[in-house]
C-alpha positions in Angstrom: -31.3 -19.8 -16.4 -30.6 -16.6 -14.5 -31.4 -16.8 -10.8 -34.0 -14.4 -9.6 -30.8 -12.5 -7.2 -28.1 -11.6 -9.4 -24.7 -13.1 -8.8 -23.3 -9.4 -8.1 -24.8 -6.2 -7.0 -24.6 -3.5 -9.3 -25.8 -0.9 -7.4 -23.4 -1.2 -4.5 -20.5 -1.6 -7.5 -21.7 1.7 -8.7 -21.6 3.0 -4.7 -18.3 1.4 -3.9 -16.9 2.7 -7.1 -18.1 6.3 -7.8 -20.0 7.2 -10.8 -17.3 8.5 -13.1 -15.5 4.8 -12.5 -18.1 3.2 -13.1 -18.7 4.6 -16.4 -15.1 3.9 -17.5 -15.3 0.6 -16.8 -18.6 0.1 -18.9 -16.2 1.5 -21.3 -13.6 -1.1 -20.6 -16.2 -4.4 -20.6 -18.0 -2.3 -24.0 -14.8 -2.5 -25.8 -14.0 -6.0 -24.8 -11.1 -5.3 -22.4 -12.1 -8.6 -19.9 -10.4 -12.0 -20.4 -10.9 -15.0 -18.8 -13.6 -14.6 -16.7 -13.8 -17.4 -13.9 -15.9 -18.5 -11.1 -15.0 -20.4 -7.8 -17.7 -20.1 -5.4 -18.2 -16.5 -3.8 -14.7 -15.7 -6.0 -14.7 -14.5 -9.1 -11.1 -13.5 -11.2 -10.5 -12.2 -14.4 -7.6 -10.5 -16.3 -8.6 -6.7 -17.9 -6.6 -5.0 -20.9 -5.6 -1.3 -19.5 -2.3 0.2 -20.1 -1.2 -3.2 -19.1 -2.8 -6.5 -18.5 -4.3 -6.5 -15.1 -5.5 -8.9 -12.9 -8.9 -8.6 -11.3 -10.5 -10.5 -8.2 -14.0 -9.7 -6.8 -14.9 -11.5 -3.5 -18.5 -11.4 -3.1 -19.4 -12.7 0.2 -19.7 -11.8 3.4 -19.2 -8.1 1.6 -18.5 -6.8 -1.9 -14.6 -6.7 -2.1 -12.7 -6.2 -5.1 -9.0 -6.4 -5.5 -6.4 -5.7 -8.5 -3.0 -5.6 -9.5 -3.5 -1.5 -11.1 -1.9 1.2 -9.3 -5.2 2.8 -8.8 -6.2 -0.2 -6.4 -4.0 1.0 -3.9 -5.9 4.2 -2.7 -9.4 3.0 -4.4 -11.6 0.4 -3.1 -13.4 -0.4 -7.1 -11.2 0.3 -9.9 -12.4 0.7 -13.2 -11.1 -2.8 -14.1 -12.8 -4.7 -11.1 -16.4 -2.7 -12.2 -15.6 -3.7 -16.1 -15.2 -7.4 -14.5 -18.1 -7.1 -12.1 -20.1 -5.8 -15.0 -19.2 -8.7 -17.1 -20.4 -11.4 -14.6 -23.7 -9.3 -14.3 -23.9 -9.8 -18.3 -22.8 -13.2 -18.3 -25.7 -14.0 -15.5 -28.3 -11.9 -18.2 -27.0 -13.8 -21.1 -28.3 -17.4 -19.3 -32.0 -16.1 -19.4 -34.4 -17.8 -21.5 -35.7 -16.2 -24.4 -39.3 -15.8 -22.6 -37.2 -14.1 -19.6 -36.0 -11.6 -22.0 -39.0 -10.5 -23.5 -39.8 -10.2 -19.8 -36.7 -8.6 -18.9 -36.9 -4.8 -17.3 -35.0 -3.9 -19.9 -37.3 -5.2 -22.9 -40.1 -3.3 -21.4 -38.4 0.1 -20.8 -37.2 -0.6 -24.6 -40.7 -1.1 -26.1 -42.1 1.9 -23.5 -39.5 4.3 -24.8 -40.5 3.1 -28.6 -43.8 4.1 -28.2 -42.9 7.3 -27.3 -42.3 10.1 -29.8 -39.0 12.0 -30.3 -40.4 15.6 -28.7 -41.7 13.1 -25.3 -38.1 11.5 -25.2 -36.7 15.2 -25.3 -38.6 16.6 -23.1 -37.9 13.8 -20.5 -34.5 13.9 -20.8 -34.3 17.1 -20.1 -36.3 16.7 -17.0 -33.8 14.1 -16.1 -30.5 16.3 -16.6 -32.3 19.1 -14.5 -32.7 16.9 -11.9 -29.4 15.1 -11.8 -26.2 17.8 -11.9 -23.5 15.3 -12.8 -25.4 13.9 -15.9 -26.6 17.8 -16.9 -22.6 18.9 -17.1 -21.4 15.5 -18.7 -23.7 16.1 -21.4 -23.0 19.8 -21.8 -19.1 18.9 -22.1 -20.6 16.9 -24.4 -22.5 19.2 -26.6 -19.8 21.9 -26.4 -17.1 19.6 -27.8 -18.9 17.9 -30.2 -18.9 20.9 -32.0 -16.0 20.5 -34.7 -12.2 22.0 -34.6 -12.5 23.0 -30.9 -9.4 25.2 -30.1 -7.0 24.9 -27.1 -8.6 28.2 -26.2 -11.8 26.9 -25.8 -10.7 23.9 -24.4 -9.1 25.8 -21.4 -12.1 27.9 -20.6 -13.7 24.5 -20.4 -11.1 23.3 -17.9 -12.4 26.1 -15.4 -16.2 25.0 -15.6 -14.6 21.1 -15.0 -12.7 22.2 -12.2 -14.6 25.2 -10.5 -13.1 27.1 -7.8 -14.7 26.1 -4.2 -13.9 26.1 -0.5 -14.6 22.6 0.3 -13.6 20.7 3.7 -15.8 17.7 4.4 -14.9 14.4 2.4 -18.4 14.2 1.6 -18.6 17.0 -0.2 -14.9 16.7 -1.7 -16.1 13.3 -3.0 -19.2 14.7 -4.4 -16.9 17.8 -6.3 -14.5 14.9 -7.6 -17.6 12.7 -9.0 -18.6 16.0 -11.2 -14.9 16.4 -12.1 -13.8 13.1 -13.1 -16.6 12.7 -16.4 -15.7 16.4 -17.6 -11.8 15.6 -17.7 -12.4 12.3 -19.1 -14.1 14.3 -22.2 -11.2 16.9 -22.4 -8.8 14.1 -22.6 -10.9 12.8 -25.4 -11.7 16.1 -27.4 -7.5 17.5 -26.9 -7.0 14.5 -29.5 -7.5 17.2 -32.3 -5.1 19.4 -31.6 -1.4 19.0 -31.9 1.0 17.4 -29.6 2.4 20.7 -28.7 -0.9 21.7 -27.7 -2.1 19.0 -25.7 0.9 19.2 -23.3 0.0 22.9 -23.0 -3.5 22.0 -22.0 -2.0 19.1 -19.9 0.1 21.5 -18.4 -2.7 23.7 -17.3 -5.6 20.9 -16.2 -2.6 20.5 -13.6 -2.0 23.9 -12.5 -5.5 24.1 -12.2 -6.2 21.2 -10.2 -3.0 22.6 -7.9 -4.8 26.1 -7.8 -8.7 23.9 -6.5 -6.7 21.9 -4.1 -5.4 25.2 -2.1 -9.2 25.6 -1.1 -10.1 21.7 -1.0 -9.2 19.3 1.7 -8.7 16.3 -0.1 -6.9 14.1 2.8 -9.1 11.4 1.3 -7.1 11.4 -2.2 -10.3 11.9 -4.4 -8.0 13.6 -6.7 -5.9 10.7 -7.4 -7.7 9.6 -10.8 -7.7 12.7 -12.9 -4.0 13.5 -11.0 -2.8 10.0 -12.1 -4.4 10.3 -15.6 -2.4 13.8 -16.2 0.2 12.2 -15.0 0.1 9.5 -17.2 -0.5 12.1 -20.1 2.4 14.7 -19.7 5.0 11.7 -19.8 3.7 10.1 -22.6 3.2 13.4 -24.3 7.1 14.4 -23.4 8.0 11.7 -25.5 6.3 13.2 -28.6 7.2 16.2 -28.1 9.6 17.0 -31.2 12.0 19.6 -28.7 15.3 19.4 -28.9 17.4 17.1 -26.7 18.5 19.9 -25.1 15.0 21.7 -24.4 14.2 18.4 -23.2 16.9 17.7 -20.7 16.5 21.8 -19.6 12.9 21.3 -18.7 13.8 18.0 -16.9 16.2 19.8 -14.6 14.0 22.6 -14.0 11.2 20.4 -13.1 13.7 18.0 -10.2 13.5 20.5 -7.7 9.5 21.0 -7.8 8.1 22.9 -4.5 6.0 25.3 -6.9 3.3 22.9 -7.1 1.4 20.7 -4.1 1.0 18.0 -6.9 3.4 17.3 -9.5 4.9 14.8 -11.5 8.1 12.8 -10.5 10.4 13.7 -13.1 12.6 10.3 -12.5 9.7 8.3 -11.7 6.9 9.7 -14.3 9.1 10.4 -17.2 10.9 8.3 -19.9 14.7 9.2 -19.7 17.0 8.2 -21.6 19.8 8.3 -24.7 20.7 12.3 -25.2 18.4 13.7 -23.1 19.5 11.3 -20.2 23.2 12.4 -20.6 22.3 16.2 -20.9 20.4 16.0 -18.1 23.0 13.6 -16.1 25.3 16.8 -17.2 23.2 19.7 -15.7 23.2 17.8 -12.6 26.8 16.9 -12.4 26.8 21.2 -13.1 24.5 21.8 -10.3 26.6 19.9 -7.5 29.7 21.5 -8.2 27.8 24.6 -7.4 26.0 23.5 -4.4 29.5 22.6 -3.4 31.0 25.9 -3.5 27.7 27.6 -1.8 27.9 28.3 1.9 27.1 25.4 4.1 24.3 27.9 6.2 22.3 27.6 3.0 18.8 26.1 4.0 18.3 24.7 0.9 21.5 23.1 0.5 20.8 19.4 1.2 17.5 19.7 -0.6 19.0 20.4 -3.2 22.6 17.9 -3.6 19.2 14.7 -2.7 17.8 16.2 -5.9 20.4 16.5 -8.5 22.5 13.4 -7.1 19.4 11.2 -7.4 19.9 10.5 -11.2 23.7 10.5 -10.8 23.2 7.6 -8.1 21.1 5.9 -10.5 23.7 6.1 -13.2 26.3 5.5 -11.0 24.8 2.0 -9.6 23.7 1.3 -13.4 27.2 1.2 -14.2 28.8 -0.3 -11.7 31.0 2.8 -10.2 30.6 2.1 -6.6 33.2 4.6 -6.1 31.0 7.1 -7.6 27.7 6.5 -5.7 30.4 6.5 -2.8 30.8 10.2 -3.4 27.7 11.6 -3.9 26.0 9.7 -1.0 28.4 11.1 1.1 27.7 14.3 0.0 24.1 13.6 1.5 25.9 12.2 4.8 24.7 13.9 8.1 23.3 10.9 10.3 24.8 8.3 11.6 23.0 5.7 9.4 23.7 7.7 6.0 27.6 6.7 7.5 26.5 3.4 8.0 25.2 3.3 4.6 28.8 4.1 3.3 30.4 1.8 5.4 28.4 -1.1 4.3 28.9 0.0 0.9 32.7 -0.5 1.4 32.5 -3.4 2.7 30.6 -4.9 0.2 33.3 -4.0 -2.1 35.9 -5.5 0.0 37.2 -2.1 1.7 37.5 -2.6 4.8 39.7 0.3 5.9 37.3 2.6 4.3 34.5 0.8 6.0 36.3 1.8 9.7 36.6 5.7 8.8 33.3 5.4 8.0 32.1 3.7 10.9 34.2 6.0 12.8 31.7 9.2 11.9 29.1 7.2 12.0 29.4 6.9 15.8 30.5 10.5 16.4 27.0 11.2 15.5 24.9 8.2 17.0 22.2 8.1 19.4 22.5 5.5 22.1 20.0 3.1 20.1 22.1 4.0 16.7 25.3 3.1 19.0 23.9 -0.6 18.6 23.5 -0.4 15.0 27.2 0.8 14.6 28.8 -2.0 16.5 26.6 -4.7 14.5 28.4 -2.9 11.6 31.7 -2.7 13.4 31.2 -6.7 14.1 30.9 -7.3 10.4 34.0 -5.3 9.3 36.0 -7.0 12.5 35.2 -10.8 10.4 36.4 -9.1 7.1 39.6 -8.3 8.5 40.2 -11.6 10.2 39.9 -10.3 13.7 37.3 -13.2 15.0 37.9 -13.0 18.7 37.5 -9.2 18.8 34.5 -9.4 16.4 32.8 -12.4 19.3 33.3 -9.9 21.7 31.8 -7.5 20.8 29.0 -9.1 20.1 28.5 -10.5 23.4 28.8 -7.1 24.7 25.8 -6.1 22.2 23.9 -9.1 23.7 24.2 -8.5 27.3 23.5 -4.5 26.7 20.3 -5.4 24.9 18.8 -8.2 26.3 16.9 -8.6 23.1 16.1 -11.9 21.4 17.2 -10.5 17.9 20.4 -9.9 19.3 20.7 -13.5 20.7 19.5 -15.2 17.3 22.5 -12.9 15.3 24.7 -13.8 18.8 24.4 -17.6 17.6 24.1 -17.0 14.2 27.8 -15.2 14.7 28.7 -18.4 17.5 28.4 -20.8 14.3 30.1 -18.6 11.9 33.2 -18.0 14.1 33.8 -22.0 14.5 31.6 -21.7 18.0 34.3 -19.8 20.4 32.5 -20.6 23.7 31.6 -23.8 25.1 29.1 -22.9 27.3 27.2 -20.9 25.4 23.2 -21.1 26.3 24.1 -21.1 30.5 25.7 -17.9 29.9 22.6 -16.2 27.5 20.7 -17.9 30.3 22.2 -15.7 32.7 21.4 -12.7 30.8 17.7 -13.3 30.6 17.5 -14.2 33.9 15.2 -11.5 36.3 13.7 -9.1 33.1 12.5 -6.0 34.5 10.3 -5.3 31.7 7.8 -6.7 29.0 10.2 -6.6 26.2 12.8 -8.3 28.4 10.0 -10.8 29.7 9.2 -11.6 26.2 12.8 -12.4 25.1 13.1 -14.4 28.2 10.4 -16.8 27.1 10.8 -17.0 23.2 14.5 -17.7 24.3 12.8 -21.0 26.3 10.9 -21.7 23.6 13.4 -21.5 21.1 15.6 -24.2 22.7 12.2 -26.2 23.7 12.2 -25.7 27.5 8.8 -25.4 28.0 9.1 -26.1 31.9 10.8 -23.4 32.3 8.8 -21.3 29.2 5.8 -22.3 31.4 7.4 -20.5 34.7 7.9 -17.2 32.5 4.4 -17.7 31.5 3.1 -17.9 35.6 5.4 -14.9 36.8 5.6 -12.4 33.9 3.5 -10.1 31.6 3.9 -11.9 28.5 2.7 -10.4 25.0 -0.4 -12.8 23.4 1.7 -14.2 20.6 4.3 -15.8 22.8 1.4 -16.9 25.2 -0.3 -18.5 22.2 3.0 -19.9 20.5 3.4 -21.9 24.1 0.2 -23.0 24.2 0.4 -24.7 20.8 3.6 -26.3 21.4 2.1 -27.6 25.0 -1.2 -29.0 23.7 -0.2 -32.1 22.4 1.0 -33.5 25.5 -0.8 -30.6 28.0 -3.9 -29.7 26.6 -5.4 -28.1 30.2 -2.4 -25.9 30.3 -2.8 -24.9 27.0 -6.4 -24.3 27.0 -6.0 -22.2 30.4 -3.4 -20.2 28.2 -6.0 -19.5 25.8 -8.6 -18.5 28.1 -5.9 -16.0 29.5 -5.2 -14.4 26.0 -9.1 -14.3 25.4 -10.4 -12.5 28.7 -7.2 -10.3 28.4 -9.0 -9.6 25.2 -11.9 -9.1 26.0 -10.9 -6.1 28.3 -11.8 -3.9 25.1 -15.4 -3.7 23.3 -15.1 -3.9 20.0 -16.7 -6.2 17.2 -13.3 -7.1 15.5 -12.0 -8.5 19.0 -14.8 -10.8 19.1 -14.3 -12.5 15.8 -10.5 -12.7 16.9 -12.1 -14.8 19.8 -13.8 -16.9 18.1 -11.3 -17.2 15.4 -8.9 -18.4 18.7 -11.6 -20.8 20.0 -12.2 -22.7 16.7 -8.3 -22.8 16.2 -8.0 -24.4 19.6 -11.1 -26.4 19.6 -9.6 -27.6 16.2 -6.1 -28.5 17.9 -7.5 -30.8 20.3 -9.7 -32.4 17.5 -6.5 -33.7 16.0 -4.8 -34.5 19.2 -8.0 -37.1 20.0 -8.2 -34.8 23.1 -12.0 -34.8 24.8 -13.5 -31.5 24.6 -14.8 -31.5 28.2 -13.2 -29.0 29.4 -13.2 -26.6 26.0 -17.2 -27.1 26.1 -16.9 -25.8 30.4 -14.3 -22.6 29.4 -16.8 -21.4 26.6 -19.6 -22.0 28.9 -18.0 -20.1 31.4 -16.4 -17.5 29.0 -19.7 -16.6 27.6 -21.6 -16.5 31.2 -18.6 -14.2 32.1 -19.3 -11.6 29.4 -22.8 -12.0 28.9 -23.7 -8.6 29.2 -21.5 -8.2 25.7 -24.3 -9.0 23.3 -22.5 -9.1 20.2 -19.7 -11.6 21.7 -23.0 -13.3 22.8 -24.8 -13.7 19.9 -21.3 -15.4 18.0 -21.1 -18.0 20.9 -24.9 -18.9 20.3 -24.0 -19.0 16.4 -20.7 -20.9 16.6 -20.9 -22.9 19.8 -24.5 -23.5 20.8 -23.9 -27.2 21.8 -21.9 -25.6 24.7 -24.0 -23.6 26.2 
């Protein structure tokens, strides 16, 4: 029996998603591409064939949300597998209806209208329909022009122009809008270019890029509406590569060419995107190992020179690291060397590999060129290459010197961490890092000062750095949590702190924070067998406090009405 509300809406799939999505993912659930469709409440998962098997959740309550393991799912909200899924839940819903609820159905009587009608009416309101509604009108004159038989690339790329038209767009609205039209068209060039020969449909690949390239310079897409025809030609030009019957040497030329890519805004990753490997990987490997020498020799005042040697050593790196030659990656990343932490890169590399001489003339550039802050990261380097060449004492002091220059709490949880490693060189350890935390003179400092309390379990004396200094809400709430078990007013007077601290700002999302806070503490003293007296007075008074904040008013009536 089918409920009389669907399980999902459709509609605001099709809104989330974007027409042209939508369509491919009735295109996924029509050619059976969903798997194990399940149900847990407001959760529904299921896995979807695409290039890979993907995995598909749909949340449906409080809001639509849809999640999945494609790449597309990182800049989309509704991916075409989580509509193929959603649509497959609405099917699954229809397919529970009793017979006498499918004669009934909206669809049985729109069947049985439209067969009473005769073939000129049906015409004639379709054609109505595709006047009215522009992105139906140009899907189904693609359509029509490439059902016609042995289409040529010509006419193909005359077709990519009307797809793609040239237009000075700037608001996302209307960007979205141009990339709804767009999307279908492609989709159908992608399925007519089958015809033609794989030497042709990288050529028409080719130039559905440079077109999209030449649209963007005159579109504002900052919102990435682009991102599923650019990730479908993508997708295209490296699997065509593959079948493209070049020689390995053609192959490994256009490769190259392509690295250093600043013709185009958008433009395949040749290492990421493309397939390299056998011949054509040691070709190319070869044309860059070429093209460093020569970078080499060039004058150092070239602009382009660094650009350049991160381009062409990228591949060699990846070789390099694939084979084991750490001295080799050694060389071309210090061709890329300028900052201080491209030197602390190399020193860490020699040190991984037991050099530890090489690791101090590394070191040693690397703080020739340091910032104060960097200075820091060079003697946490220099502490680690001081242990590898058995020089413990000099190795603790330093890193005492990095503690009391830093005052930071990182640096005291690697100063203990180093305290046990080196056989625990001072006795007195925690009065002296005492010492150091002692007066902070800022928030960070006032923050360490606490977590430092904490750490150890002080929380007499975590409670005085609550009292005198400004201390971030995390800390506040990590002390209140350890004190409510044995303190619970002084924990829930750290709470109240946090929340009207809080509730400084206006905003929705803070007031479901404090109510997420309240039920976490009311919670807390629940399991503690603590009474709630004096909870049930601070959201009283919290909520008389801030009354004139109707939203945060309306969530204490829903979630604590008993208290007020």
């Amino acid at each position: 029996y089918m409920p009389s509300t669907p399980i999902i809406d459709l509609d605001e799939l099709v809104s989330q998603a974007g027409q042209a999505t939508y369509q491919k993912g009735v295109l996924l659930f029509k050619t059976k591409k969903v798997s194990h469709l399940q149900r847990q409440g407001d959760v529904i998962t299921a896995t979807v064939q695409g290039s890979e098997f993907y995995q598909v959740k749909i949340i449906l309550k409080p809001e639509l949300r849809c999640e999945c393991t494609c790449p597309a799912a990182e800049y989309m909200d509704v991916c075409k597998h989580a509509v193929a899924v959603g649509i497959s839940l609405f099917s699954s819903q229809i397919n529970d209806e009793t017979p006498a609820e499918k004669e009934n159905s909206d669809e049985q009587r729109l069947l049985r209208y439209f067969n009473e009608r005769s073939k000129e009416e049906l015409i004639t309101f379709f054609m109505q329909q595709l006047e009215r509604d522009e992105t139906l009108r140009n899907q189904w004159l693609m359509k029509a022009t490439l059902a016609q038989k042995n289409t040529s690339l010509a006419e193909l790329k005359k077709l990519v122009a009307k797809a793609l038209p040239e237009d000075a767009l700037y608001s996302w609205q209307e960007v979205k809008h141009y990339f709804q039209l767009a999307e279908p068209q492609v989709d159908n060039l992608w399925q007519a270019m089958t015809q033609l020969s794989v030497e042709e449909q990288w050529r028409l690949t080719f130039h559905i890029l440079k077109r999209l390239n030449y649209v963007l310079a005159q579109i504002d897409d900052s919102g990435g509406f682009r991102f599923e025809i650019e990730g479908q030609i993508y997708q295209n030009m490296a699997e065509l590569f593959e079948q493209l019957s070049w020689s390995t040497e053609a192959k490994a030329k256009w490769l190259f060419d392509h690295m250093d890519q600043r013709k185009y805004d958008i433009f395949p990753d040749v290492l990421e995107h493309f397939k390299i490997h056998g011949e054509v990987e040691t070709c190319l490997l070869l044309r860059c190992r070429e093209a460093l020498e020569r970078i080499e020799k060039s004058s150092p005042s070239d602009n382009d020179r660094r650009w350049r040697i991160r381009v062409y050593a990228e591949p060699l790196l990846t070789a390099a690291r694939a084979n084991g030659n750490w001295r080799e990656e050694e060389r071309l990343l210090a061709m890329q060397a300028t900052s201080s932490r491209d030197y602390l890169s190399l020193a860490q590399l020699c040190l991984d590999h037991h050099e530890e001489l090489d690791a101090e003339d590394w070191l040693h550039k690397a703080k020739s060129s340091a910032t104060e802050h960097e200075l820091h990261e060079c003697t946490r380097q220099e502490i680690r290459i001081r242990i590898a060449l058995g020089e413990n004492a000099q190795a603790w002091r330093l890193g005492w010197q990095l503690f009391e220059e830093t005052h930071t709490f990182r640096d005291y949880k690697a100063l203990l961490a180093l305290h046990d490693e080196l056989g625990k060189p001072e006795p007195d350890l925690l009065r002296k890092v005492e010492q150091v935390f002692a007066n902070p003179q800022n928030q960070w400092q006032s923050d360490a000062q606490i977590e430092f309390y904490l750490s150890i379990n002080d929380l007499i004396k975590a409670k005085q750095c609550a009292a005198n200094g400004k201390i971030t809400y995390p800390l506040l709430l990590r002390l209140a949590e350890m004190l409510i078990a044995k303190e619970p007013a002084e924990s829930l007077s750290l709470y109240v702190r946090v929340i009207r601290k809080k509730l400084e700002y206006s905003d929705n999302r803070v007031y479901d924070e404090v109510i997420k806070l309240l039920q976490r503490l009311q919670k807390q003293l629940q399991t503690h067998n603590h009474s709630l007296e004096a909870f049930a007075g601070a959201v009283s008074e919290l909520a008389k406090e801030f009354r004139r904040k109707r939203n945060l008013l309306a969530l204490f009536n829903q979630h604590f009405p008993q208290y007020l």
